[in-house]
PDB file of N, H, CA, C and O in Angstrom:
ATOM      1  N   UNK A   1      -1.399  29.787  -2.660  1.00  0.00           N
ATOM      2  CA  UNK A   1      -0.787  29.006  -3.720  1.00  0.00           C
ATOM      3  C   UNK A   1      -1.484  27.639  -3.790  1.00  0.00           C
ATOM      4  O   UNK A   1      -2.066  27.214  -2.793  1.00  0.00           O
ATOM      5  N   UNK A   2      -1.437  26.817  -5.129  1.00  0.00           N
ATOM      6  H   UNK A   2      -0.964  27.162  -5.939  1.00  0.00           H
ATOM      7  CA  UNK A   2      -2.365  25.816  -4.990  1.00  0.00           C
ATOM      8  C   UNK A   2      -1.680  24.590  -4.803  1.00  0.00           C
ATOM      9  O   UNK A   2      -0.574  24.207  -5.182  1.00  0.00           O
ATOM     10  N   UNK A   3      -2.436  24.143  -4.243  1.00  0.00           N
ATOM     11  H   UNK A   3      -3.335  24.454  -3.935  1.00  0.00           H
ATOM     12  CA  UNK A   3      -1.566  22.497  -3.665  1.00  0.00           C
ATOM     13  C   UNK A   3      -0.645  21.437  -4.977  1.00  0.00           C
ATOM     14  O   UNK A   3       0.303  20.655  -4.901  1.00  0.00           O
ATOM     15  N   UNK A   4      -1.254  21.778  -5.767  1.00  0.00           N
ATOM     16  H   UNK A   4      -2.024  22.413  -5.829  1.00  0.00           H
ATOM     17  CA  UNK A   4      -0.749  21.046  -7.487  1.00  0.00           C
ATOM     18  C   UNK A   4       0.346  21.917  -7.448  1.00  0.00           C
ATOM     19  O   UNK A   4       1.438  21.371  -7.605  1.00  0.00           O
ATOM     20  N   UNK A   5       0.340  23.109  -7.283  1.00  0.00           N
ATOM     21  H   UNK A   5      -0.547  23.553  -7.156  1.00  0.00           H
ATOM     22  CA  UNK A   5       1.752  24.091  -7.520  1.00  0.00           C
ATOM     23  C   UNK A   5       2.692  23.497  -7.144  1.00  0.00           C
ATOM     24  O   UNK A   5       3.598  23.001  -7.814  1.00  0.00           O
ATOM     25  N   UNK A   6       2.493  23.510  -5.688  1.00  0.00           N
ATOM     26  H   UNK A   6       1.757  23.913  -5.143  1.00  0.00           H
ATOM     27  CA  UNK A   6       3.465  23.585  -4.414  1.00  0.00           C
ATOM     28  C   UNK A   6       3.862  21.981  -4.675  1.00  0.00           C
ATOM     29  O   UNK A   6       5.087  21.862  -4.699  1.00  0.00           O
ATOM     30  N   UNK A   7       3.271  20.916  -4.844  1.00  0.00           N
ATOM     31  H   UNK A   7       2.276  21.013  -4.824  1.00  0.00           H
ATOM     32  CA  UNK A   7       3.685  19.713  -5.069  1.00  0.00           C
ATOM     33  C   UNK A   7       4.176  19.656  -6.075  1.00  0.00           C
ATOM     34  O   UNK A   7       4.959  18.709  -5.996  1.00  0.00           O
ATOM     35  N   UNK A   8       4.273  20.432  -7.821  1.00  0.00           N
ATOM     36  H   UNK A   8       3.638  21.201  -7.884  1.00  0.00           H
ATOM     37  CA  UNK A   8       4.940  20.009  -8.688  1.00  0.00           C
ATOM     38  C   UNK A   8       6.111  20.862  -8.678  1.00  0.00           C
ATOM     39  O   UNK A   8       6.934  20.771  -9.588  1.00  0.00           O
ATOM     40  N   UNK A   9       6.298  21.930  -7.441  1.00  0.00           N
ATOM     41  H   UNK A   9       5.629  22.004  -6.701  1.00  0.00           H
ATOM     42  CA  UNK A   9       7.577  22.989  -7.232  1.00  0.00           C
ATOM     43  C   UNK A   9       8.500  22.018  -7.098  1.00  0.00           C
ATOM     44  O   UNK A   9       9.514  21.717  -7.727  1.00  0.00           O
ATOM     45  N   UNK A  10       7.664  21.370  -5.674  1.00  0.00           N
ATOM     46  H   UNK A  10       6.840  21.614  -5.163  1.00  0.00           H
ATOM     47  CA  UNK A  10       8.767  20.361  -4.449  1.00  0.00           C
ATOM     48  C   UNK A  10       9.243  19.040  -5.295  1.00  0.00           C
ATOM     49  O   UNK A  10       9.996  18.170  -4.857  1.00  0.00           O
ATOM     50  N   UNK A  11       8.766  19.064  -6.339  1.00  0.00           N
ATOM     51  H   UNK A  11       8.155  19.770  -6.695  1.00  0.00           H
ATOM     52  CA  UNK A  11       8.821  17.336  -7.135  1.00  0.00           C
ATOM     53  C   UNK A  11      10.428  17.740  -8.146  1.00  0.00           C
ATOM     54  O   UNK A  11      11.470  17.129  -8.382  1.00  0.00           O
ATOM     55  N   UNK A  12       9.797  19.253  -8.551  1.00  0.00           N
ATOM     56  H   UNK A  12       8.951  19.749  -8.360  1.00  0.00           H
ATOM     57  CA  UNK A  12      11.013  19.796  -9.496  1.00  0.00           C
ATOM     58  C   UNK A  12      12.485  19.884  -8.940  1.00  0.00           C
ATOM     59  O   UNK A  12      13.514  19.596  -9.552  1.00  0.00           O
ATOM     60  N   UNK A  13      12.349  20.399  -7.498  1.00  0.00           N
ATOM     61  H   UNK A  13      11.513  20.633  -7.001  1.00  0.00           H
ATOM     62  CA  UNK A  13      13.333  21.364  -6.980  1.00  0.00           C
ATOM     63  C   UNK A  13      14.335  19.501  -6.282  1.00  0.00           C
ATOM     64  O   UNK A  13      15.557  19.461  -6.139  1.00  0.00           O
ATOM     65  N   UNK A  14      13.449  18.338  -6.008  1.00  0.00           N
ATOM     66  H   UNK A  14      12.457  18.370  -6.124  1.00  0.00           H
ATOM     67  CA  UNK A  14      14.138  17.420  -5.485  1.00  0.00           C
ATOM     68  C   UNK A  14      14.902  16.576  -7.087  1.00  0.00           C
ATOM     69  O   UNK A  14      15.953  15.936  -7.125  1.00  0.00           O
ATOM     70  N   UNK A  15      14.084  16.828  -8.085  1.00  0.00           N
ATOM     71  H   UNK A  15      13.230  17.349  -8.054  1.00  0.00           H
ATOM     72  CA  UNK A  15      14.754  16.122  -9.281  1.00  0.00           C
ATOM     73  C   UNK A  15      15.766  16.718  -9.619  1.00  0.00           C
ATOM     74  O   UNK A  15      16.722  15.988  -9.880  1.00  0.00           O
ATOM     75  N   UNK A  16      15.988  18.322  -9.760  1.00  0.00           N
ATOM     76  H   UNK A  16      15.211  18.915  -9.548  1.00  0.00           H
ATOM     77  CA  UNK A  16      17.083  19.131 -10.027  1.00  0.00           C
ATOM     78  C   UNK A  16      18.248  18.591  -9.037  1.00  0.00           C
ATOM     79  O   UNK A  16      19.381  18.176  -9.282  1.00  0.00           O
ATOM     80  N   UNK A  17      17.756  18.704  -8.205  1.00  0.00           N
ATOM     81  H   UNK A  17      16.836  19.041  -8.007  1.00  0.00           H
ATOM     82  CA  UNK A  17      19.195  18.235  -6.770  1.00  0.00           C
ATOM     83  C   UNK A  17      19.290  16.794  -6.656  1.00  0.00           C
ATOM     84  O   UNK A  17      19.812  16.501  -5.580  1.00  0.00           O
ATOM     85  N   UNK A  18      19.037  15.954  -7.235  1.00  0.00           N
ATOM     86  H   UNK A  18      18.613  16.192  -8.109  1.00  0.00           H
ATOM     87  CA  UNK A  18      19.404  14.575  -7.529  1.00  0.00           C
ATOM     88  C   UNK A  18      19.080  14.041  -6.148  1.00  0.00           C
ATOM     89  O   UNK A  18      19.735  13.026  -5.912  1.00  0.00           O
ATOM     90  N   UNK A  19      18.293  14.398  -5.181  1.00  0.00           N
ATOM     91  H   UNK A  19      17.760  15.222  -5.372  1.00  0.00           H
ATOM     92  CA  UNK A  19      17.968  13.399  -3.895  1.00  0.00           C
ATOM     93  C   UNK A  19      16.386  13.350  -3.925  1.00  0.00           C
ATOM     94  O   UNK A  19      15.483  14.183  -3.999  1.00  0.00           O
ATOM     95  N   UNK A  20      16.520  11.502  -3.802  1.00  0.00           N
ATOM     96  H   UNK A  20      17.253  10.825  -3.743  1.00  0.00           H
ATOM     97  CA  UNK A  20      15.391  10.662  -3.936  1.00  0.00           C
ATOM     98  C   UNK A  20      14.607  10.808  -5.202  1.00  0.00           C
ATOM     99  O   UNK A  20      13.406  11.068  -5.133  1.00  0.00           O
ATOM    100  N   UNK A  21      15.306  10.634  -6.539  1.00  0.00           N
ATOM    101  H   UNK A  21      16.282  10.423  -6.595  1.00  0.00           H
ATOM    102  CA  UNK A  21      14.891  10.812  -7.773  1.00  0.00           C
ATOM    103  C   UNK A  21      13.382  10.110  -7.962  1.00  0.00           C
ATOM    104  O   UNK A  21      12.430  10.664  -8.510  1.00  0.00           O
ATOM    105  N   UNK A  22      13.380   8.898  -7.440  1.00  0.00           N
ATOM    106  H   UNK A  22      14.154   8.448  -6.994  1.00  0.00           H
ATOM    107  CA  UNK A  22      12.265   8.194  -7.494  1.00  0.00           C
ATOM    108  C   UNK A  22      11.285   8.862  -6.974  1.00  0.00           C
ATOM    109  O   UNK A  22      10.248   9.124  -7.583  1.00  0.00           O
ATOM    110  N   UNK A  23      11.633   9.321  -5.343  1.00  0.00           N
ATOM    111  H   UNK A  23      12.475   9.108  -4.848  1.00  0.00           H
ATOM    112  CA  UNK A  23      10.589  10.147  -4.767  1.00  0.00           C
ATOM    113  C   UNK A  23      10.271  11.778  -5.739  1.00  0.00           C
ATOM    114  O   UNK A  23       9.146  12.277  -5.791  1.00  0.00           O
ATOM    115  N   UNK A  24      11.021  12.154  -6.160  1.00  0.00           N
ATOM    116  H   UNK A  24      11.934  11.749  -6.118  1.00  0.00           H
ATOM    117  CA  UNK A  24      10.980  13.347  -7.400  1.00  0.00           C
ATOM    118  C   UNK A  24       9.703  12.714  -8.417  1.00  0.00           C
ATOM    119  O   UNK A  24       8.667  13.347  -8.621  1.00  0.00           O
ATOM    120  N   UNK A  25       9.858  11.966  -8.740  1.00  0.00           N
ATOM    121  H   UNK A  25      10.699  11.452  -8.574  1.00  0.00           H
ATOM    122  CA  UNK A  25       9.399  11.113  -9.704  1.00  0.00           C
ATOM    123  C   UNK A  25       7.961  11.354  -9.580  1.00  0.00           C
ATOM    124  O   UNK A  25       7.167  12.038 -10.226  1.00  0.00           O
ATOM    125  N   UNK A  26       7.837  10.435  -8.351  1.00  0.00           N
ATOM    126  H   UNK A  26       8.481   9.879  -7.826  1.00  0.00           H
ATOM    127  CA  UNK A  26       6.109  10.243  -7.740  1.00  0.00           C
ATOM    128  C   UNK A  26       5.679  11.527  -7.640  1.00  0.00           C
ATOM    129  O   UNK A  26       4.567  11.672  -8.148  1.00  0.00           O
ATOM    130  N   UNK A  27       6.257  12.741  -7.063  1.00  0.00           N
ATOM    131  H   UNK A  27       7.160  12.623  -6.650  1.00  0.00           H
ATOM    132  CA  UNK A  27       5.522  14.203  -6.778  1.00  0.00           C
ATOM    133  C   UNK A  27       5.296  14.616  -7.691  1.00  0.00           C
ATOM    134  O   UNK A  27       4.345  15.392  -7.778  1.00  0.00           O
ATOM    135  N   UNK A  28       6.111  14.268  -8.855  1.00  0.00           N
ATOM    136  H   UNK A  28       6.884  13.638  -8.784  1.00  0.00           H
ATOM    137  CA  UNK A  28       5.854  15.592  -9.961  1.00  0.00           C
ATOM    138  C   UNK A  28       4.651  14.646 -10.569  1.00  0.00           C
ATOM    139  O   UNK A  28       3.753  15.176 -11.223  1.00  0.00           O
ATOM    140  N   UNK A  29       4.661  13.483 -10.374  1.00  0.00           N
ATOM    141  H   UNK A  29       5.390  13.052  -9.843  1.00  0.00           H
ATOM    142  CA  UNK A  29       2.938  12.639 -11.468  1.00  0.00           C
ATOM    143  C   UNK A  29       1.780  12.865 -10.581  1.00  0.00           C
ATOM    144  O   UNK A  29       0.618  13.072 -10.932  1.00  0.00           O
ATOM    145  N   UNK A  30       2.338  12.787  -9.167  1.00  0.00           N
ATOM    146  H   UNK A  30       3.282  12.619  -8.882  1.00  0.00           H
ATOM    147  CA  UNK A  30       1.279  13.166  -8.461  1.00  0.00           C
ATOM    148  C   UNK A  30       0.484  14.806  -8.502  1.00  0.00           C
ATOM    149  O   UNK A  30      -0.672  14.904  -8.089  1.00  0.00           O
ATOM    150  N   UNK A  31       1.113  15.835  -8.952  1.00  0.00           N
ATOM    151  H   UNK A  31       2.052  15.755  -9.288  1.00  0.00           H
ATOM    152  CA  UNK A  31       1.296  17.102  -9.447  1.00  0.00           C
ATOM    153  C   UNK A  31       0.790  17.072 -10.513  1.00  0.00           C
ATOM    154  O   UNK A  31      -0.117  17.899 -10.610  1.00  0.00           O
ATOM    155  N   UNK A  32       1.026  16.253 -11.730  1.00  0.00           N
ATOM    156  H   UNK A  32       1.762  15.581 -11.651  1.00  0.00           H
ATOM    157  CA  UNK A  32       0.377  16.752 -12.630  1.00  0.00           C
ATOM    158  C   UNK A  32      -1.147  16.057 -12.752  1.00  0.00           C
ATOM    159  O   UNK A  32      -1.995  16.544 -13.500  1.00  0.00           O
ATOM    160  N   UNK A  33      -1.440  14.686 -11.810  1.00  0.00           N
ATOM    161  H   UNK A  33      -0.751  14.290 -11.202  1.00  0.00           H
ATOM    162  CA  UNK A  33      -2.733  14.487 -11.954  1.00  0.00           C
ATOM    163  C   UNK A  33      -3.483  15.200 -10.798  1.00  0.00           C
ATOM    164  O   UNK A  33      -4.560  14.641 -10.593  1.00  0.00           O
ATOM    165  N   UNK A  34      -3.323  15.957 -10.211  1.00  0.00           N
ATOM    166  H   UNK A  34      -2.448  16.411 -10.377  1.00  0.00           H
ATOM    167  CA  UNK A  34      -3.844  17.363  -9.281  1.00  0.00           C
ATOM    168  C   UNK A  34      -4.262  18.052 -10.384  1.00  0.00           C
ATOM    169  O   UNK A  34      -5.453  18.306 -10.566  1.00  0.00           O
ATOM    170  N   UNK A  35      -3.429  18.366 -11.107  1.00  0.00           N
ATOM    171  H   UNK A  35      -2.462  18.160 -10.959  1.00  0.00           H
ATOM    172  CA  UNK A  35      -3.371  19.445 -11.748  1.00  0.00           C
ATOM    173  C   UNK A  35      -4.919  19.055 -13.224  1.00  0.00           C
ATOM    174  O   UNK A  35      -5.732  19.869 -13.662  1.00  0.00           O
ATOM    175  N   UNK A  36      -4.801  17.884 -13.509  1.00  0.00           N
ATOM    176  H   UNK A  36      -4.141  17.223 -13.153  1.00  0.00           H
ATOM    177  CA  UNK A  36      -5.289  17.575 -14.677  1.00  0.00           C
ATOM    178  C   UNK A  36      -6.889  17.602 -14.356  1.00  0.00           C
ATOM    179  O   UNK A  36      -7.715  18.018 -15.167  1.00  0.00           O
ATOM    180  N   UNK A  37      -7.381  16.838 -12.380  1.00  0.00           N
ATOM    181  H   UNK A  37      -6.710  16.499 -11.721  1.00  0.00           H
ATOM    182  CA  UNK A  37      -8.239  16.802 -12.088  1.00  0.00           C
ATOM    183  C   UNK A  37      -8.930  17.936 -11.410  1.00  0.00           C
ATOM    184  O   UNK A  37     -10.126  17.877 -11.125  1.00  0.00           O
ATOM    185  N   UNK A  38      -7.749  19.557 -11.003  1.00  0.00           N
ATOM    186  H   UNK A  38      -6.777  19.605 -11.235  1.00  0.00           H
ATOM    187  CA  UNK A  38      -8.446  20.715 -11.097  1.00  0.00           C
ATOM    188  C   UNK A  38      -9.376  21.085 -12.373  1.00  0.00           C
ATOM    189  O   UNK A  38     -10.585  21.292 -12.474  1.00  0.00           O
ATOM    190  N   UNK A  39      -8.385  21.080 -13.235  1.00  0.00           N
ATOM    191  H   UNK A  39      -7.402  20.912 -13.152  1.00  0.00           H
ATOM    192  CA  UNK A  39      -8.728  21.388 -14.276  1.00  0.00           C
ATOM    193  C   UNK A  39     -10.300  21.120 -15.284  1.00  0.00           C
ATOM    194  O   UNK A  39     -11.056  21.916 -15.841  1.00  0.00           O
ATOM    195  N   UNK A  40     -10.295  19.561 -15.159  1.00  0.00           N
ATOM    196  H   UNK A  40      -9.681  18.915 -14.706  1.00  0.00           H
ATOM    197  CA  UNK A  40     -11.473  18.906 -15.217  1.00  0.00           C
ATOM    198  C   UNK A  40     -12.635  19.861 -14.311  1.00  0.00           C
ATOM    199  O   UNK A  40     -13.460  20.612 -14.831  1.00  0.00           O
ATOM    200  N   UNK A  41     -12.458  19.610 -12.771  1.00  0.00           N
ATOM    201  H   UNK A  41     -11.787  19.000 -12.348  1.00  0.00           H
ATOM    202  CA  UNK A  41     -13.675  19.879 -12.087  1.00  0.00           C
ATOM    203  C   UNK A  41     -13.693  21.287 -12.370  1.00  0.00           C
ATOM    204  O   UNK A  41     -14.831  21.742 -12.265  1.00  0.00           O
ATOM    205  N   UNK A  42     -12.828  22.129 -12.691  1.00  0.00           N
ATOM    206  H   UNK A  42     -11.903  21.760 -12.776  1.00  0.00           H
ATOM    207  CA  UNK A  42     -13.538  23.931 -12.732  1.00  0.00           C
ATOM    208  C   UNK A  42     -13.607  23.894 -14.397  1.00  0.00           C
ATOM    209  O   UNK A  42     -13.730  24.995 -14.934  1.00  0.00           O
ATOM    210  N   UNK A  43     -13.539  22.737 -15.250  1.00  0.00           N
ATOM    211  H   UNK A  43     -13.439  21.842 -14.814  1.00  0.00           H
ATOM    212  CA  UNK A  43     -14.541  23.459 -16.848  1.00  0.00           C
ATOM    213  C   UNK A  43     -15.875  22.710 -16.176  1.00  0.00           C
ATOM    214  O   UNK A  43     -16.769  23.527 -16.395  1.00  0.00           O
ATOM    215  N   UNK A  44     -16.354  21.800 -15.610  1.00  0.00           N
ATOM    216  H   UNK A  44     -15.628  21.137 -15.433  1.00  0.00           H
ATOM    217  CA  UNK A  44     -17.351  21.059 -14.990  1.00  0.00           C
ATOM    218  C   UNK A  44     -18.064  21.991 -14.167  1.00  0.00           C
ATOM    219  O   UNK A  44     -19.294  21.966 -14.172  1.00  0.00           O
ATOM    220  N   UNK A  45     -17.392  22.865 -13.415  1.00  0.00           N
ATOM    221  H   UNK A  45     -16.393  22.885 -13.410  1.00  0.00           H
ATOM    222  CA  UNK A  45     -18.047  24.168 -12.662  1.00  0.00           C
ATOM    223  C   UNK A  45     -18.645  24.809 -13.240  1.00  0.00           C
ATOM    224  O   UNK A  45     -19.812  25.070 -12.948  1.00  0.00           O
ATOM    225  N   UNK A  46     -17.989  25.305 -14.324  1.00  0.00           N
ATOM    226  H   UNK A  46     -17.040  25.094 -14.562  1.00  0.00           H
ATOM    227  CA  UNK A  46     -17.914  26.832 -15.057  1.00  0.00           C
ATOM    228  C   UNK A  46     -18.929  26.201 -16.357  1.00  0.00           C
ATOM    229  O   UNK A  46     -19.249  27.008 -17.229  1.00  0.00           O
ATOM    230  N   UNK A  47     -19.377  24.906 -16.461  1.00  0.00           N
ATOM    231  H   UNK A  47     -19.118  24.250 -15.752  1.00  0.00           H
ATOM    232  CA  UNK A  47     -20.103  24.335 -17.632  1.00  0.00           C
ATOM    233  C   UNK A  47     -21.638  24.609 -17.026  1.00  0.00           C
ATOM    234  O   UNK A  47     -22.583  25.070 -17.666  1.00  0.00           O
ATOM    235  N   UNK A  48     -21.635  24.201 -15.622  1.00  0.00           N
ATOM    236  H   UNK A  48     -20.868  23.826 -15.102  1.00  0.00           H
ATOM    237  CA  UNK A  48     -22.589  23.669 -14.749  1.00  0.00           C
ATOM    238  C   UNK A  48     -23.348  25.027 -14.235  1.00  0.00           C
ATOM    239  O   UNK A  48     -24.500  24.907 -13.818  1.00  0.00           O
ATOM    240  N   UNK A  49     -22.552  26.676 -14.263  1.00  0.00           N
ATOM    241  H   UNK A  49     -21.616  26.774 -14.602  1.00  0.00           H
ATOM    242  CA  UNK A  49     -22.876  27.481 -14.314  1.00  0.00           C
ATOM    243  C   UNK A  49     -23.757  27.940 -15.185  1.00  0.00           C
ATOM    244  O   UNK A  49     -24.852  28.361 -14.812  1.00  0.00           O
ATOM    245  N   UNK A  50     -23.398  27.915 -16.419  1.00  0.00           N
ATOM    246  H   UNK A  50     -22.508  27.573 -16.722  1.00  0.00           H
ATOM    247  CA  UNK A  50     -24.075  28.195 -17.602  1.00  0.00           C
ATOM    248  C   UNK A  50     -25.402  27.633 -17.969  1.00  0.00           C
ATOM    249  O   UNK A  50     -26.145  28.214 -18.759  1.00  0.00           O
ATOM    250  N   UNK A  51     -25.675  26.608 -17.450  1.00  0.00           N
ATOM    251  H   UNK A  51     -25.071  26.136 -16.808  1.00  0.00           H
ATOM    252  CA  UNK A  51     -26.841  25.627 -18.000  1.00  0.00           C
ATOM    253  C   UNK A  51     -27.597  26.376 -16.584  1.00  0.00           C
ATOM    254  O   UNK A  51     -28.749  26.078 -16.269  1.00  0.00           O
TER     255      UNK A  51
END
């Protein structure tokens, strides 16, 4: 499972249950810029392939 997953699971599952909202807060942004900078580096892969 990928680390962006598992951090925007754990960010969800603490905002749903109302403990440490703030800390909810930080995981799930921290989660989605994982997620934004996978994303980036494998079209950068998969670009870098082609050429």
């Amino acid at each position: 499972m990928p680390t962006w997953l598992l951090i925007l699971i754990v960010g969800v599952v603490l905002l749903i249950i109302g403990v440490a909202v703030e800390a909810a807060k930080i995981l799930i942004w921290i989660g989605i810029a994982v997620l934004v900078i996978s994303l980036i580096l494998g079209l950068v892969r998969r670009g870098g392939a082609k050429v």
